[in-house]
Structures are given as C-alpha cells and as structure tokens.
FITINU-861103 format. One record per atom (N, C-alpha, C): residue in one letter; x, y, z. Coordinates in steps of 0.001 Angstrom, whole numbers, plus 500000, padded with zeros to 6 digits. Atoms other than C-alpha are relative to their C-alpha. Example, Ala and Ser with C-alpha at 12.3 -4.5 7.8 and 13.67 -1.06 7.14 Angstrom:
% residues 2
A500890498810500000/A512300495500507800/A500900501200500000/S499180498810499940/S513670498940507140/S499230501090500730/
This chain:
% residues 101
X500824498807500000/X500000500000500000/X500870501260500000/X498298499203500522/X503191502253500672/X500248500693498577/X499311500136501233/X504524501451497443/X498956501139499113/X500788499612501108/X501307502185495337/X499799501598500842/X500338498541499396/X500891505672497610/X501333500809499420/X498476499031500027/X504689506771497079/X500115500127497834/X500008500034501904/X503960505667492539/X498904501108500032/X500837499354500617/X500963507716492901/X500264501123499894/X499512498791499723/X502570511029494274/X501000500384499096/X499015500307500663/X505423510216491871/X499009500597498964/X500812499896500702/X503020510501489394/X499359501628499976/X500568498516500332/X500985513503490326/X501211501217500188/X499376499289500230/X504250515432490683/X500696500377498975/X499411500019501399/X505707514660487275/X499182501000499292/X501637499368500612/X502010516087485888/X500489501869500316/X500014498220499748/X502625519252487792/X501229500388499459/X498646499555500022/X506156519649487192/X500007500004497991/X499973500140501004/X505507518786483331/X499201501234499584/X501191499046500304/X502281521769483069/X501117501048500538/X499500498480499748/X503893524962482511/X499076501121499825/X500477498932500354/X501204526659480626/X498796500709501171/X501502499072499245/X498875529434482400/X498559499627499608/X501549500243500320/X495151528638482539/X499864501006498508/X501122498764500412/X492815530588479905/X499226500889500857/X501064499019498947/X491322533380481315/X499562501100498987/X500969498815500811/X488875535346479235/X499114500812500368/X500565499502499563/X486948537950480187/X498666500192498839/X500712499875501520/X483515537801477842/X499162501394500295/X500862498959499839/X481253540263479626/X500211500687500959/X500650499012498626/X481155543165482297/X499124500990499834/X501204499101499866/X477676544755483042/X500200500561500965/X500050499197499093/X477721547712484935/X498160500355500368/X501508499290499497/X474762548871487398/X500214501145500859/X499780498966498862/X475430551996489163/X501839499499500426/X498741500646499509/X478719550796491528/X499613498268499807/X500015501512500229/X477224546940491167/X500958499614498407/X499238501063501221/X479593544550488203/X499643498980500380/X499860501002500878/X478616541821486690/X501291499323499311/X498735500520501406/X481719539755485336/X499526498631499632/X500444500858500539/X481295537274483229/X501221499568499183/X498729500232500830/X484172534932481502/X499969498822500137/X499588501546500230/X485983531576481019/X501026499865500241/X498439500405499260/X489013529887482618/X499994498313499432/X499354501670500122/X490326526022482418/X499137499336501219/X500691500830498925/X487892523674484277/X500877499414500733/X499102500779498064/X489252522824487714/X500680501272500226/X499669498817498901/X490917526082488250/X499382500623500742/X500506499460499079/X490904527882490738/X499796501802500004/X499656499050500701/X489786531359489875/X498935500965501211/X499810498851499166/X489088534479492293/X499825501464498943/X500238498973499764/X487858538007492016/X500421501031500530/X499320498934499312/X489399540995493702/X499815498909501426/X499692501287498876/X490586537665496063/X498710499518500734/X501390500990499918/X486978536199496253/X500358499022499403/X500055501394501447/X486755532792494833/X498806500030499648/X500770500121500796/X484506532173492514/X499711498707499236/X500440501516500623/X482430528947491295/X500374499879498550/X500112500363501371/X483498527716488101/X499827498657499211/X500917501968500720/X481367524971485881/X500992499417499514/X499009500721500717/X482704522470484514/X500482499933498486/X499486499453501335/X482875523758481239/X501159501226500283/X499638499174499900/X484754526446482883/X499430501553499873/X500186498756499593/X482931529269482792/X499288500557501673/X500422499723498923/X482068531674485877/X499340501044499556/X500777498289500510/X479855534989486616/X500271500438501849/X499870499845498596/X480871536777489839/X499342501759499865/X500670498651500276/X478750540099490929/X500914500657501290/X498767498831499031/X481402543070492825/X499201501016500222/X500496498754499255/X480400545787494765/X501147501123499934/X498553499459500259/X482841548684493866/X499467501381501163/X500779498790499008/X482534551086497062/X500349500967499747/X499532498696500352/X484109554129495657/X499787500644498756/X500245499459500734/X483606556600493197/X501177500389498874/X498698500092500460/X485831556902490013/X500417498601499233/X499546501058500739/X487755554336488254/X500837499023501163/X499556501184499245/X488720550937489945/X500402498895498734/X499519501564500612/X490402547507489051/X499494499232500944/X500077501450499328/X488992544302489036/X500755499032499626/X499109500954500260/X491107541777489458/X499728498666499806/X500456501240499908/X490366538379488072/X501309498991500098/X498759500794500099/X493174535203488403/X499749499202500293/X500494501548499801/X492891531859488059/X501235499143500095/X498591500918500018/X495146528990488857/X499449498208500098/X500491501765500200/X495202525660487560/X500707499000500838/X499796500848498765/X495862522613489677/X501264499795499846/X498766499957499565/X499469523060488940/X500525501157500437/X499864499266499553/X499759526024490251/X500574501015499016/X499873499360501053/X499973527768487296/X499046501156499791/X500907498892499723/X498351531638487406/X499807500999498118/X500189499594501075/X496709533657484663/X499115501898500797/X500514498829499294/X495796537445485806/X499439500733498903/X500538499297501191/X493549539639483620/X499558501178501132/X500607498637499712/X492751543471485082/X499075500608499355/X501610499367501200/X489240544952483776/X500568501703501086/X500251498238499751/X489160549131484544/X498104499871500284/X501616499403500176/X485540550207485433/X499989500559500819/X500583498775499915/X483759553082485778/X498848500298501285/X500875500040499153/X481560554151489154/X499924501551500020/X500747498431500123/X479355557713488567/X498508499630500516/X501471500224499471/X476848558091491240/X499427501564499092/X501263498778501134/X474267560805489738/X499207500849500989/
C-alpha cells in the first residue's frame, strides 16, 4: 500500500512539474449597474479562479459569473486570476467606471 501511495505522488508530481502553461482566462462580459459589476468569463475547468481575492464557482465547462460591489467613486480595478491545479496563474485586470448621479 506504501509502494502504490509513494507511485501515485510520483506521478501527480511529474504532471505538475511537466504543466507549465497558464490557465485561459477570458473575460467575455462586464455589466455595469450603478457601483454593482457583473463579470462574466471563462478559465480552464478545475481552476481555481478568484475576484478581487473572492473565489469564485466555476462549471465544469469552465465558465464563471461573479457580481462586485465597487465602494468608491471613480475608476477601479477588478482583478480576476485563476490557477490551475498546477499552480499555474493567469491574471487579467478589467478598469471600470463608478458615477453616482
């Protein structure tokens, strides 16, 4: 039992150590509402992918939709970044716009 535990780790470290490339990370949509965002996009199913350091559910097709609260007035970054199960990161910055009225 050992044995087959110490081939399997063997195994999933080769995997990681072999994956260099960065997830996909696409950004398809951001709807603005006032200070509320909408993001909307696509990453690599099974990563692990985060929001201005929220995580965020993503299907198994890979896509997510995460809704931000931007408390200030003015221009902000959202930060999206995903990381695939080798620890491999992909960062995309959106700009948007918050004009209360």
């Amino acid at each position: 039992r050992d044995l087959h535990l110490s081939i399997r780790r063997q195994r999933q470290m080769c995997i990681r150590d072999s994956d260099k490339t960065p997830p996909e990370l696409v950004v398809d949509q951001v709807q603005a509402y006032g200070n509320i965002f909408i993001v909307a996009g696509r990453t690599e199913a099974g990563a692990v992918m985060k929001v201005n350091g929220e995580q965020v559910a993503v299907t198994a097709n890979g896509t997510f939709t995460k809704t931000v609260l931007v408390g200030q007035e003015g221009w902000s970054i959202l930060e999206l970044r995903s990381t695939d199960p080798s620890g491999n990161e992909s960062t995309v910055r959106q700009r948007v716009f918050v004009e209360t009225l």
